[in-house]
MILUM-717433 format. One line per field, with one value per residue (C-alpha): residue in one letter; x, y, z. Coordinates in nm, 3 decimals. Each point is the difference from the previous one (the first is absolute). Layout:
rest c(a/...)
u c(X/...)
v c(Y/...)
w c(Z/...)
# end
This chain:
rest c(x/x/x/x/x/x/x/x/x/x/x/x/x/x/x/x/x/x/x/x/x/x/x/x/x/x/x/x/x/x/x/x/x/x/x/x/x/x/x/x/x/x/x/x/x/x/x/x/x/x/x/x/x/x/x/x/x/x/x/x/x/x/x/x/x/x/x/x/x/x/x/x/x/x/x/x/x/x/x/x/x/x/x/x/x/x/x/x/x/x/x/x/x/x/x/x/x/x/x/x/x/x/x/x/x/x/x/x/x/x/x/x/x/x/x/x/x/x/x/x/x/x/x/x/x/x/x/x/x/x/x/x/x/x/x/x/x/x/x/x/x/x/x/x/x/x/x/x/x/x/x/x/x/x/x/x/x/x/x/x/x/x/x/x/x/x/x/x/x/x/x/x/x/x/x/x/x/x/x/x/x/x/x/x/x/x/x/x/x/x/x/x/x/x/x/x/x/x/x/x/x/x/x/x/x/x/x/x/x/x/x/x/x/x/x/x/x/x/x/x/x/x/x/x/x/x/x/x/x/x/x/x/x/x/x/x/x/x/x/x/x/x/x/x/x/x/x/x/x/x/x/x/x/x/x/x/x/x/x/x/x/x/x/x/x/x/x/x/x/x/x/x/x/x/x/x/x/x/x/x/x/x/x/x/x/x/x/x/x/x/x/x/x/x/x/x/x/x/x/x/x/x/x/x/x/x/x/x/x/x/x/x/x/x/x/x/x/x/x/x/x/x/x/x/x/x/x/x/x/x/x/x/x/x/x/x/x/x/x/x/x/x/x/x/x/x/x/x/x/x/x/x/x/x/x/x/x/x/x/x/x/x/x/x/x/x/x/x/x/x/x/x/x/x/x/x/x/x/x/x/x/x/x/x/x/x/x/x/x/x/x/x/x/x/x/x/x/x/x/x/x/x/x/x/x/x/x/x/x/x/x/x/x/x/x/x/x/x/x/x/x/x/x/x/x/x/x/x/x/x/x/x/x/x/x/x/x/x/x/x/x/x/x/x/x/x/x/x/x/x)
u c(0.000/0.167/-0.021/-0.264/0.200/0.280/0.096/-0.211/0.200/0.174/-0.163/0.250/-0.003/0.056/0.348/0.046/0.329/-0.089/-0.261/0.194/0.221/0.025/0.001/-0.323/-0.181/0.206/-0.203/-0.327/0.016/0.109/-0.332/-0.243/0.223/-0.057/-0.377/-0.099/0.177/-0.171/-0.302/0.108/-0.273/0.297/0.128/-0.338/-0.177/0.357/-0.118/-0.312/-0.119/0.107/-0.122/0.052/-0.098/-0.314/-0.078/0.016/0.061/-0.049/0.184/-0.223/-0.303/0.028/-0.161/0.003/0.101/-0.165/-0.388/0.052/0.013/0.180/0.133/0.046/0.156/-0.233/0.011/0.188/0.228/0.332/0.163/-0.211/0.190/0.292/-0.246/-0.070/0.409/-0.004/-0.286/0.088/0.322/-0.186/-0.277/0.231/-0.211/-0.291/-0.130/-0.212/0.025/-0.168/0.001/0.139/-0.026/0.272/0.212/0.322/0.044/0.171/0.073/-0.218/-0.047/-0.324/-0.157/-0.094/0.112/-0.254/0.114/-0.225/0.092/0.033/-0.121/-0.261/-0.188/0.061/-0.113/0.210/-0.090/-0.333/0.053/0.251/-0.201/-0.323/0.226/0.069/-0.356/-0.077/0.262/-0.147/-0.392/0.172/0.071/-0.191/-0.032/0.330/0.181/0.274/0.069/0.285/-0.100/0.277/-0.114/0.259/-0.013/-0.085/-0.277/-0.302/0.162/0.139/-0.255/-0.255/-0.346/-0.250/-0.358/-0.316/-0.036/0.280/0.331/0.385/-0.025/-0.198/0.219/0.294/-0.162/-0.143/0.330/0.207/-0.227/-0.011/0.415/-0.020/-0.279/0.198/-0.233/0.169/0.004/-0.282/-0.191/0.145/-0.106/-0.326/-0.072/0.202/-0.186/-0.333/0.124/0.144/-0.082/0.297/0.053/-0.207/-0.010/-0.077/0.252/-0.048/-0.386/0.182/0.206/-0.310/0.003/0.406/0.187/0.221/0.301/0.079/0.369/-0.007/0.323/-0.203/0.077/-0.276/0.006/-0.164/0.010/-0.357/-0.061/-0.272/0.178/0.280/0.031/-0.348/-0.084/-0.100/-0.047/-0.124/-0.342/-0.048/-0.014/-0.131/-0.285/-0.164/-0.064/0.362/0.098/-0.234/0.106/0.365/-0.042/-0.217/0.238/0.261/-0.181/0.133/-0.121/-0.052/-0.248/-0.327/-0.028/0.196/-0.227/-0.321/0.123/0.088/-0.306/-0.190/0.188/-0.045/-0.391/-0.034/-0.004/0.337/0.146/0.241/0.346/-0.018/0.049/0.111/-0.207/-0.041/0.023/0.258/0.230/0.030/0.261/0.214/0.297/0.243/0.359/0.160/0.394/0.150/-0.116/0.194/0.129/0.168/0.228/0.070/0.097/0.243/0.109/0.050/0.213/0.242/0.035/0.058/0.260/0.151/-0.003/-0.277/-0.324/-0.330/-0.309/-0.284/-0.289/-0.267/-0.093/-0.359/0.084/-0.245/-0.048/0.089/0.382/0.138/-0.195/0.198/0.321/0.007/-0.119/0.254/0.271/-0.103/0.038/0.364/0.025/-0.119/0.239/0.306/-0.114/-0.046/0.041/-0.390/-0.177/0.334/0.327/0.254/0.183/-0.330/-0.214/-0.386/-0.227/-0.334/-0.297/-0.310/-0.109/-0.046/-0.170/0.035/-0.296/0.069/-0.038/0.256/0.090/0.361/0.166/0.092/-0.161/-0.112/0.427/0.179/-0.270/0.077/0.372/0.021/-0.263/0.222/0.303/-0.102/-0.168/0.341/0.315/0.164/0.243/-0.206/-0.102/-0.318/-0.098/-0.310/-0.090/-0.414/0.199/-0.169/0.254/-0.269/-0.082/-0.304/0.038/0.364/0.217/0.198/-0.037/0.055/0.237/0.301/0.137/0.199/-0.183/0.145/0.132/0.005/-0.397/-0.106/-0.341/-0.031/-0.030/-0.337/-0.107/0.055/-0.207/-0.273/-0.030/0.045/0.285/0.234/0.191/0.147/0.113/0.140/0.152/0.200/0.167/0.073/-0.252/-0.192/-0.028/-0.034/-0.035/-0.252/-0.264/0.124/-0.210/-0.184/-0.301/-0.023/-0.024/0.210/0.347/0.097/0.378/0.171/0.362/0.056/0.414/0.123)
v c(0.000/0.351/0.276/0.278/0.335/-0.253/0.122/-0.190/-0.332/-0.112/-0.295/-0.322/-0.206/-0.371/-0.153/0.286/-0.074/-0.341/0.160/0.286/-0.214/0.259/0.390/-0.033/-0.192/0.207/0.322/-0.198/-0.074/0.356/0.151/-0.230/0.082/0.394/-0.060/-0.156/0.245/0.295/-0.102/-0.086/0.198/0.190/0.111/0.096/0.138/0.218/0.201/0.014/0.061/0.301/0.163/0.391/0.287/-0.270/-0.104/-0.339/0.030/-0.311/0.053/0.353/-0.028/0.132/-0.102/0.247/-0.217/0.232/-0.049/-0.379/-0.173/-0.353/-0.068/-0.417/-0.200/-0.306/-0.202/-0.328/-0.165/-0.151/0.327/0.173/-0.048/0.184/0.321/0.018/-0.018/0.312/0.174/-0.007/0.112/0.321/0.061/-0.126/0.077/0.166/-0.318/-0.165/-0.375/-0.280/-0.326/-0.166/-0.338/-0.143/-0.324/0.202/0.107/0.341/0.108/0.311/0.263/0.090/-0.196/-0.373/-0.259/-0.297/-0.324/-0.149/-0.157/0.003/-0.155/-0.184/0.167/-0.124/-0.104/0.268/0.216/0.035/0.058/0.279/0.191/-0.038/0.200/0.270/-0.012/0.101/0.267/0.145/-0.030/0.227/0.319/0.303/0.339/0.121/-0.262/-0.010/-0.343/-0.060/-0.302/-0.250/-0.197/-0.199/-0.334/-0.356/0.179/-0.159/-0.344/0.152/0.207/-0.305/0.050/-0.247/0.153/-0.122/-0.367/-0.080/-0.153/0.020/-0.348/0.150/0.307/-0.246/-0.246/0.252/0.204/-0.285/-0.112/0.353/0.008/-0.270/0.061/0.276/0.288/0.354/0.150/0.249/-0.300/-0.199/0.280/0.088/-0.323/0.049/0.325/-0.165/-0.236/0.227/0.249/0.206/0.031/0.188/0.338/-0.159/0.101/0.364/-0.073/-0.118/0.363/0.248/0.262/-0.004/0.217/-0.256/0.039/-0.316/-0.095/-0.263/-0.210/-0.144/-0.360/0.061/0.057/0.371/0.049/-0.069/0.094/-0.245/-0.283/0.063/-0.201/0.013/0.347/0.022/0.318/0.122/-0.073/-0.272/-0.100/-0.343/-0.146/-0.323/-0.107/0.104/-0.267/-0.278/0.076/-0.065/-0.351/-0.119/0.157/-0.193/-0.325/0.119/-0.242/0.133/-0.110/0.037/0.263/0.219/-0.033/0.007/0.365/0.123/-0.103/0.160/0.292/0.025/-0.057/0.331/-0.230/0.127/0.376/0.053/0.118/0.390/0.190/0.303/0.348/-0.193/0.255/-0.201/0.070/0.390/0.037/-0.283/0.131/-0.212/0.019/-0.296/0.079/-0.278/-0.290/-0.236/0.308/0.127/-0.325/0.027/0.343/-0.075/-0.372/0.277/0.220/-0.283/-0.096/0.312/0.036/-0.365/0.168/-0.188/0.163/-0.081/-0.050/-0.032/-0.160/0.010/0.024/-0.149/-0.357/-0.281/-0.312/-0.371/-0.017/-0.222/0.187/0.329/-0.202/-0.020/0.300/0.140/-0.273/0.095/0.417/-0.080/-0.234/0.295/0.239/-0.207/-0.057/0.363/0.233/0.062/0.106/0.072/-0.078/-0.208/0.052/0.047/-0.128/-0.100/0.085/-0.004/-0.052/-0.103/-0.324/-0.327/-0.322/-0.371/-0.263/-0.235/-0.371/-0.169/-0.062/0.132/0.297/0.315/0.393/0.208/0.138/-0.296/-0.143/0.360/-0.073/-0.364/0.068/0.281/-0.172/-0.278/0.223/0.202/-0.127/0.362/0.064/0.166/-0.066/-0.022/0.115/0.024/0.031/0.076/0.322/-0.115/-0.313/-0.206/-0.155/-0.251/-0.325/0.032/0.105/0.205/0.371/-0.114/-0.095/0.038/-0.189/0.048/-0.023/-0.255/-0.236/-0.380/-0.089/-0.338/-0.130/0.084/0.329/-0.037/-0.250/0.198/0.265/-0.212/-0.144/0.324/-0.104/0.191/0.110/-0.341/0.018/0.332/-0.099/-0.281/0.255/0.265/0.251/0.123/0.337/-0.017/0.345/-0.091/0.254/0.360/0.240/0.101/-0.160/0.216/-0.314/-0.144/0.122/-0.163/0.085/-0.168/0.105/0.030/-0.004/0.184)
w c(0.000/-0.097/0.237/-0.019/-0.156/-0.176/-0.350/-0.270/-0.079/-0.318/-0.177/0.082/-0.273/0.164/-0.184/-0.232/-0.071/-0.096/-0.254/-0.090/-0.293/-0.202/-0.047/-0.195/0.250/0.269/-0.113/-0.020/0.360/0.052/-0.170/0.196/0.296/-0.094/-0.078/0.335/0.195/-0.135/0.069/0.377/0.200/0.209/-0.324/-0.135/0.326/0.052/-0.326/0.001/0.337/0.267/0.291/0.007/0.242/0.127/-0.350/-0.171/-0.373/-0.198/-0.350/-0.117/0.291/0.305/0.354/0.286/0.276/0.298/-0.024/0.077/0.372/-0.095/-0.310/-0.115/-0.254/-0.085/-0.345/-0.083/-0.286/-0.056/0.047/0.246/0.321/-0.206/-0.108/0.366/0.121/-0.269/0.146/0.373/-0.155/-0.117/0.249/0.315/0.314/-0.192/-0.065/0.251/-0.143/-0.221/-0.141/-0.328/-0.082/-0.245/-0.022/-0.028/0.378/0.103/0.382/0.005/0.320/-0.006/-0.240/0.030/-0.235/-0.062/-0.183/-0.284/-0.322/-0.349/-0.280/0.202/0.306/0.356/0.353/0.103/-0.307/0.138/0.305/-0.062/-0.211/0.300/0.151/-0.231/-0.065/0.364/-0.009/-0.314/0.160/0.283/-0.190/0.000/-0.203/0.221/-0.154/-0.252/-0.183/-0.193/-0.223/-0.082/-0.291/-0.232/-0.233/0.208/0.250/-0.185/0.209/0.270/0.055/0.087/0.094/-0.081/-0.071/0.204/-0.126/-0.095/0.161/-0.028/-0.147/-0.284/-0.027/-0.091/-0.220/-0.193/-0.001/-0.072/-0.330/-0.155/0.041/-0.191/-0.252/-0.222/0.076/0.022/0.333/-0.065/-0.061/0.312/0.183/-0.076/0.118/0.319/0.073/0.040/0.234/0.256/0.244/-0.020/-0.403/-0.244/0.203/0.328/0.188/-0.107/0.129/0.338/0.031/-0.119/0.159/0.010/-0.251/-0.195/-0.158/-0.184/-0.103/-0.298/-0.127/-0.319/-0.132/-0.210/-0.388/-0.097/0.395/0.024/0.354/0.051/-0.076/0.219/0.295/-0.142/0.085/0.374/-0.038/-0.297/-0.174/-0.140/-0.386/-0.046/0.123/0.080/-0.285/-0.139/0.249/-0.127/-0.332/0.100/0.122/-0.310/-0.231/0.146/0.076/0.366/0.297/0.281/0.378/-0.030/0.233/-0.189/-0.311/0.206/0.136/-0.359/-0.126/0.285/-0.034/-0.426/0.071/0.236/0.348/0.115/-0.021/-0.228/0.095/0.054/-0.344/-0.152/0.153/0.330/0.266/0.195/-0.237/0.080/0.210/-0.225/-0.155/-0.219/-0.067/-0.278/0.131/-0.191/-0.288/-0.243/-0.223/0.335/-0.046/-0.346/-0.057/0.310/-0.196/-0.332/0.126/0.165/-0.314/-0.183/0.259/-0.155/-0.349/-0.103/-0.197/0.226/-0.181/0.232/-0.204/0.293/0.357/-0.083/-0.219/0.129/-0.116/0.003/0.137/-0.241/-0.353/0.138/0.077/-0.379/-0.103/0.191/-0.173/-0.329/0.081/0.090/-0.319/-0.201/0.186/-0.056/-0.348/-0.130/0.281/0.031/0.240/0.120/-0.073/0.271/0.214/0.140/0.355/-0.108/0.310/0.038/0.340/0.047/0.118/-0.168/0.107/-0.035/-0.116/0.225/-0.107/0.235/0.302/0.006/0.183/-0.189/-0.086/-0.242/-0.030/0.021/-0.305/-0.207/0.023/-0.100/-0.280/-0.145/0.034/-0.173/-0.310/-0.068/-0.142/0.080/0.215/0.283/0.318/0.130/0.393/0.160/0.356/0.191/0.171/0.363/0.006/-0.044/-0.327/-0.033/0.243/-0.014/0.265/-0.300/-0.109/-0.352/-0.228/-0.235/-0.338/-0.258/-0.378/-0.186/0.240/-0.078/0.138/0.098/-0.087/0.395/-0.062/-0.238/0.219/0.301/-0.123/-0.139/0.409/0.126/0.221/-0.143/0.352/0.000/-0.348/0.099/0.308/-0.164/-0.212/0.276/-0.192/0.279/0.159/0.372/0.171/0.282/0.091/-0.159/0.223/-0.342/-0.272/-0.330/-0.182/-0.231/-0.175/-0.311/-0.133/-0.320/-0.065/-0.382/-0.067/-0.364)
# end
């Protein structure tokens, strides 16, 4: 556990050396290195967010700190507990408190840390966020809360709505990880079956003003998808939800189904919406997202010499189509200098998923790498890591690979299994950071050589 008011960490790279073989691949590991640091919530909360002469100014807003009685911090994520070692850092004694629940644990002063966990919700998920549920029912119109909302809340943040169980949470959670629905669409069905998500936590802190700090992990930073937007309105609906699961054959308990078809036929409120008066006193800040890493991942490499071409912050998609879309870009580049010509660093963001027919081990990254490495005969390498540390069921950030190495019939194999961290292992490709202290999804490099 790092100490509240330490300096933001560098990303360690587990066995770098080992995977640094090369120059090329040396300055791949150096942009992902650059990319999740950036994004490190010290980093971004240090520029963004001051306190001057009593006021709190949030990039251009400003809050005037003296009308309020308490102020809190109270939200959730994989990087929350590090927003909140930032904010104490700011407000010092001027703030009064709060609760954060995350699975990446930081020794805080005045605010408590609650475990939960992430991908799948928890015993002690749920009972963590009970308690920053009563701490949020506690605030009043004197009250200043700064929100703390960044990527993995929608399953730390667990709060099973009336009818429904923690059992059902995670069965249902589990299938739609594996169904190959985008997260907008994993969440819409998450937000009907929870009574934190979809605005409710917002309903929880009316009449509170709110200043909410978001890390996004989300493509297009939709803020209701986001941790699945506790406190914003709410854009989907029931039947959004129901529409989900038969669109993706998706099984899930019968209780779960019974409540979104309750709730599609009128015999359950929906999740508070846009011009809700709750929403008044909400104010919303995005400080950092997946272009935050790659303009940081650019410039290391501009540094190397290299031209950076970042083709997206937004690409989505099955892992292994991009893997070799992204292969045949770098094909195209070595081939005729178009889009750009080497030495260049391909980067792009945005968050892919996997189809999963297996029963293997391995992530969204690790599948993008080993697909693109096997597409391209160039000499390139391929690196790709979920910036959280945490990519699919794997225990690995991502991956890294040269294109054009000498493949088994593993490798397809591998991929067609979806146990590709095995495969990966064997070869000493993985990326092993551990938790980062960040989640602005995933960062994609390819070094292109002249």
């Amino acid at each position: 556990m790092t100490d509240a008011g330490s300096p933001a960490p560098n990303t360690e790279i587990r066995d770098r050396d080992s995977l640094a073989t090369s120059p090329t691949r040396d300055l791949a590991l150096s942009c992902l290195e650059a990319g999740i640091d950036a994004a490190h919530p010290e980093r971004v909360i240090r520029d963004a967010v001051v306190v001057e002469d009593g006021r709190l100014q949030v990039a251009d807003a400003t809050y005037d700190l003296y009308p309020f009685r308490r102020i809190l911090v109270l939200g959730g994520g994989n990087a929350a507990a590090h927003v909140a070692t930032a904010i104490e850092s700011v407000l010092g004694d001027r703030l009064d408190g709060g609760v954060v629940v995350t699975d990446d644990p930081v020794s805080l002063e005045s605010v408590t840390v609650l475990p939960g966990d992430h991908p799948v919700p928890s015993q002690q998920g749920v009972e963590s966020t009970e308690q920053l549920l009563e701490t949020a029912r506690e605030v009043d119109e004197d009250t200043l809360v700064v929100g703390v909302i960044t990527g993995g809340g929608s399953a730390l943040m667990a709060a099973p709505a009336p009818g429904l169980s923690l059992a059902d949470l995670r069965e249902t959670t589990d299938a739609l990880l594996r169904s190959g629905a985008t997260i907008h669409e994993i969440n819409a069905v998450r937000k009907h079956c929870s009574a934190i998500k979809g605005g409710q936590l917002a309903d929880a802190l009316a009449p509170a003003t709110v200043v909410s700090l978001v890390l996004s992990d989300v493509v297009g930073n939709d803020l209701d998808v986001i941790a699945s937007g506790p406190m914003v309105p709410d854009r989907s609906s029931f039947a959004d939800a129901l529409a989900v699961l038969d669109t993706y054959d998706v099984t899930v308990p019968e209780s779960v189904r019974d409540r979104l078809e309750a709730g599609a036929d009128g015999r359950i409120a929906e999740t508070p919406t846009a011009g809700d008066s709750i929403f008044d006193g909400v104010n919303t800040h995005v400080l950092a997202d997946g272009f935050t890493a790659l303009e940081a991942a650019a410039a290391t490499a501009a540094e190397a010499g290299y031209d950076p071409l970042i083709l997206s912050s937004r690409l989505e998609g099955e892992s292994r189509d991009l893997g070799s879309t992204h292969a045949a870009i770098v094909d195209e580049m070595q081939a005729t200098g178009h889009p750009v010509d080497p030495p260049a660093v391909l980067l792009s963001g945005g968050e892919t998923t996997v189809s999963v027919t297996g029963d293997g081990h391995g992530g969204p990254n690790q599948e993008f790498a080993l697909s693109a490495a096997l597409s391209t005969d160039a000499d390139a390498v391929v690196a790709a890591v979920d910036t959280d540390g945490i990519d699919g069921n794997s225990a690995a950030a991502g991956a890294i690979l040269d294109g054009g190495a000498d493949f088994d019939q593993r490798a397809k194999r591998a991929l067609a299994d979806n146990d590709v961290t095995p495969y990966l292992d064997e070869r000493s490709s993985l990326v092993v950071t551990g938790p980062t202290g960040t989640n602005v999804n995933d960062l994609r490099v390819l070094v292109v050589p002249r």
